[in-house]
C-alpha positions in Angstrom: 39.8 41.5 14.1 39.6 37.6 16.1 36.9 39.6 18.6 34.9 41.3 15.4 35.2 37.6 13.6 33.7 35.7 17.1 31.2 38.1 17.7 30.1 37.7 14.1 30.0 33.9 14.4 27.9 34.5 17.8 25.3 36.6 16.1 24.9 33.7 13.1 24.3 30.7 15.6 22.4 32.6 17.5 19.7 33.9 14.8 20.1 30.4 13.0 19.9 28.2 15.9 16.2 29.4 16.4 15.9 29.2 13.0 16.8 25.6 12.8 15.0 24.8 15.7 11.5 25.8 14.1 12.1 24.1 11.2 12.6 21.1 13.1 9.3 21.6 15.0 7.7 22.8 11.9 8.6 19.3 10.0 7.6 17.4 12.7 4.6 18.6 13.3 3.4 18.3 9.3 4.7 14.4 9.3 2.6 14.0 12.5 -0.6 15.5 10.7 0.1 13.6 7.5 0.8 10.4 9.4 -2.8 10.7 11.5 -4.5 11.5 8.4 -3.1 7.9 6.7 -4.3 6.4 9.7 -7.7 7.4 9.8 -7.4 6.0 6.0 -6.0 3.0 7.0 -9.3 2.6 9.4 -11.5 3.7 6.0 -9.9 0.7 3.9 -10.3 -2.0 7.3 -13.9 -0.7 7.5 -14.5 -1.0 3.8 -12.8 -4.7 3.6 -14.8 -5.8 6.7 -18.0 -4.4 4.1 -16.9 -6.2 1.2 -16.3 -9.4 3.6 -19.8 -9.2 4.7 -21.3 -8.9 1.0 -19.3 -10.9 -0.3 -18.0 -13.4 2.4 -14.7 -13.1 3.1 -12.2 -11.3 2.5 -10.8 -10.4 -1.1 -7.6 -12.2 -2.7 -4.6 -11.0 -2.5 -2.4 -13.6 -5.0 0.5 -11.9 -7.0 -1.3 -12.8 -10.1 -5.0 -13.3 -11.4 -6.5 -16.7 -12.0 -5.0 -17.0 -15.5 -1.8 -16.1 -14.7 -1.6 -12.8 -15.8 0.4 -10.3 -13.2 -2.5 -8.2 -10.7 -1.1 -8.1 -7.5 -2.6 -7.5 -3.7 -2.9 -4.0 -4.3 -4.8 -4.0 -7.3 -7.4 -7.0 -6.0 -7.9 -4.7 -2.5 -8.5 -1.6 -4.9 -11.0 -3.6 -7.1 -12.7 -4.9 -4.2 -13.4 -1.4 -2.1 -14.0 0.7 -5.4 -14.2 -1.6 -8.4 -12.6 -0.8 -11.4 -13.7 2.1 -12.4 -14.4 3.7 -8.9 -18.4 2.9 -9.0 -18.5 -0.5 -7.3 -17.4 -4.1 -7.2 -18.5 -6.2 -9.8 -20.6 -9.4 -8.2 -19.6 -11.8 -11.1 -16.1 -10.4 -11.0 -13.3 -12.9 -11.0 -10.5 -10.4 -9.9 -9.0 -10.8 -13.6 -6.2 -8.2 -15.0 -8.3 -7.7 -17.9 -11.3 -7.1 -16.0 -13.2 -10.1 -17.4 -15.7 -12.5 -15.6 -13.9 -15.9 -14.7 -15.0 -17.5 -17.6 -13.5 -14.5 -20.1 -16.9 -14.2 -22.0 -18.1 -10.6 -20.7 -16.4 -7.4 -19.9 -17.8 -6.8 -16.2 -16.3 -3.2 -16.0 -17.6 -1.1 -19.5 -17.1 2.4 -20.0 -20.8 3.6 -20.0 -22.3 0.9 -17.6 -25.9 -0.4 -18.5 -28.9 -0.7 -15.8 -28.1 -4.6 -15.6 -24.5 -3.8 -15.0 -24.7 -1.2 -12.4 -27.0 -3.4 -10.6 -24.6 -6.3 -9.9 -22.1 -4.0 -8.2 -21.1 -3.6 -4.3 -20.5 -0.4 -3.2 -18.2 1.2 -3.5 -17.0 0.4 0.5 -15.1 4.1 0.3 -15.7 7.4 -0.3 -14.1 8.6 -3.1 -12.4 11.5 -1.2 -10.8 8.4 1.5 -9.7 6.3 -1.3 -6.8 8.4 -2.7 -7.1 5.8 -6.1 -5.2 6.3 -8.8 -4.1 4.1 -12.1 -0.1 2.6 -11.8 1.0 4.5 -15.0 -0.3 7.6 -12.7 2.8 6.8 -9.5 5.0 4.9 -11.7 5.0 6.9 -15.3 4.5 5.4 -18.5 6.5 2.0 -19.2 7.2 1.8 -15.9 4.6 -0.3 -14.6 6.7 -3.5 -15.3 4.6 -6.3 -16.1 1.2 -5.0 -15.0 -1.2 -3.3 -17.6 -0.6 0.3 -16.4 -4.1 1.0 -16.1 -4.8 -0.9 -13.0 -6.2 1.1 -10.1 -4.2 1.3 -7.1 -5.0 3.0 -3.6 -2.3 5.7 -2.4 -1.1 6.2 1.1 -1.6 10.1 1.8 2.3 10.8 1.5 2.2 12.6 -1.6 5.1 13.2 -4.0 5.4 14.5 -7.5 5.6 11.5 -9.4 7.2 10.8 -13.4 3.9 11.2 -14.9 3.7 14.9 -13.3 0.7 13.5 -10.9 1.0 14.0 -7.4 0.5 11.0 -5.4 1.5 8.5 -2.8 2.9 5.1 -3.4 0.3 2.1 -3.8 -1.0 0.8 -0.1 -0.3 -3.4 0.0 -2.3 -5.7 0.9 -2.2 -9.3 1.9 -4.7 -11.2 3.2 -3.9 -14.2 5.6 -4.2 -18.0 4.9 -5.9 -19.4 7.4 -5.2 -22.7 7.1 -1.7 -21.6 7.4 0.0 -22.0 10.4 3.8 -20.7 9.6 5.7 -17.5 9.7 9.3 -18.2 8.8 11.6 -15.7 8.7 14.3 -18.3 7.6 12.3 -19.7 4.8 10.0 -16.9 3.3 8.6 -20.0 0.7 7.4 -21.9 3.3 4.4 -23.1 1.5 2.8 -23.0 5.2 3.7 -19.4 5.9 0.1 -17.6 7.1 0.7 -14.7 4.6 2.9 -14.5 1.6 5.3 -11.8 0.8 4.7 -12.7 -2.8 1.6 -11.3 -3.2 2.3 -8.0 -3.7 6.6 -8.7 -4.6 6.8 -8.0 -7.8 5.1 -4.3 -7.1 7.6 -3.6 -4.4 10.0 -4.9 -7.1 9.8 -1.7 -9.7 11.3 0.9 -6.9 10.8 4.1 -6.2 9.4 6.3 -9.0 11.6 8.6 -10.9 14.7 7.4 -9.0 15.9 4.3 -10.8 18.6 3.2 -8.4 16.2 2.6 -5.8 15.4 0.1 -3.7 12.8 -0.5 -1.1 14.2 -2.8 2.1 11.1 -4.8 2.1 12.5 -6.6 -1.4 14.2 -9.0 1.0 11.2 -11.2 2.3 12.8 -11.9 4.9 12.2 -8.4 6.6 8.7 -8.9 5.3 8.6 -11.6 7.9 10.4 -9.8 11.1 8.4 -6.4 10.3 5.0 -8.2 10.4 6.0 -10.0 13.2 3.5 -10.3 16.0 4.6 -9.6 19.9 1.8 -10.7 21.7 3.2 -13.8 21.8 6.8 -13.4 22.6 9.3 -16.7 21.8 6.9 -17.4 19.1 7.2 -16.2 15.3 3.4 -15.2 14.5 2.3 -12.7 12.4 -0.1 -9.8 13.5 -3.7 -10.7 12.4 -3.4 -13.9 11.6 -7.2 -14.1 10.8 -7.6 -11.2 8.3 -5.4 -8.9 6.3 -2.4 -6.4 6.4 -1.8 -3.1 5.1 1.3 -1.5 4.9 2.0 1.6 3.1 5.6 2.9 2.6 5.7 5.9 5.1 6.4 9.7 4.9 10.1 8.5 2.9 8.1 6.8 0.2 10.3 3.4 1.1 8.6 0.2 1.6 10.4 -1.9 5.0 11.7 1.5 6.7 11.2 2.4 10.3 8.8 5.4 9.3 6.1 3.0 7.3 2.9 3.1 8.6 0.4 0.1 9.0 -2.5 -1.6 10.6 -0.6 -3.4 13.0 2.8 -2.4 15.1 4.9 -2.5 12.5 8.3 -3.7 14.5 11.2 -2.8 12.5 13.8 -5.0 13.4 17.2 -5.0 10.9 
């Protein structure tokens, strides 16, 4: 009975072993092709911001919140800028507002059935609609669970896609900070630095509302202070300097959906250091 049971336990391992070995590969191998086709997007967004830069010189925003105050983070300004607001080009007058007003709040820059005059003050759009992967926050994050953003706000998705509480399949929103260069600080001890070359603020309060449809949790990069060590640059080692210093960063949250993981993918060498 022992020799039928071991040669019954030597037949499983051996057909599941193989088994478990392809799926291994198998895994791998779609993670790889997901994770080359982010990149290639990540190169689409650079080219489009370098674009919008030229047209509109410099770089757009990224602030956590518009210039009245009202919440529109990173995220939303690097979506605006590449696609505009309603995926048919950057408004010229456009003041990066929540409510998609001019600076001055007189005129609606982004209507529903745009007019000659209209469609001739907008840039671009920098990306193809089929790179941009854009979708609205109540789309990744359900309904009332966009926190204090109006859910309607366009986002850009890494290419990580998951079904999400709205019963949209998406990836989670692709941050963006663009660098201070005037500053001339990146402090790992004291994320407020006011000097700090980029600010983990901009885009904190998006990272903030978690992971959709699971409500306990929480993404590492919460704690700015692994903001700093992640973007970290190492060409200069003994120094704390971020990677481009001159421009912007993007980070999206990776094949796990978790911003500040080792598995996030960038466009920079994302060092993850605990």
């Amino acid at each position: 009975m022992r020799n039928h049971t071991g040669l019954l336990l030597l037949i499983l391992i051996l057909v599941l072993v193989p088994v478990l070995v392809y799926w291994l590969i198998s895994s791998r191998i779609i993670i790889h092709s997901v994770d080359v086709r982010h990149l290639a997007q990540l190169r689409s967004i650079e080219t489009a911001l370098e674009l919008f830069s030229n047209e509109s010189g410099g770089f757009p925003p990224s602030d956590a919140n518009d210039p009245i105050g009202a919440p529109c983070c990173g995220a939303m300004k690097l979506a605006e800028a590449v696609m505009g607001r309603d995926l048919i080009g950057f408004h010229s007058r456009s003041g990066f507002r929540a409510d998609g007003l001019d600076p001055n709040g007189a005129a609606r820059l982004y209507p529903g059935n745009p007019d000659t005059d209209n469609l001739t003050a907008r840039k671009g759009p920098y990306l193809q609609a089929e790179n941009a992967n854009a979708f609205r926050l109540v789309d990744v994050y359900g309904k009332g669970n966009t926190g204090p953003f109006d859910e309607g706000l366009l986002i850009l998705c890494d290419a990580y896609p998951q079904r999400r509480p709205s019963g949209k399949k998406t990836g989670m929103p692709i941050l963006y900070y663009r660098a201070d260069r005037e500053g001339t600080a990146h402090d790992v001890n004291d994320p407020d630095n006011p000097a700090n070359i980029y600010d983990y603020r901009d885009n904190q309060v998006l990272v903030g509302l978690g992971v959709p449809g699971e409500p306990n949790a929480v993404h590492p990069l919460s704690d700015p202070r692994r903001f700093y060590r992640n973007t970290m640059s190492d060409k200069r080692p003994g120094q704390s300097r971020p990677s481009r210093p001159g421009s912007f960063i993007l980070i999206s949250a990776g094949y796990d959906g978790l911003y500040g993981t080792a598995d996030d993918v960038c466009n920079f060498t994302w060092e993850y250091g605990e």
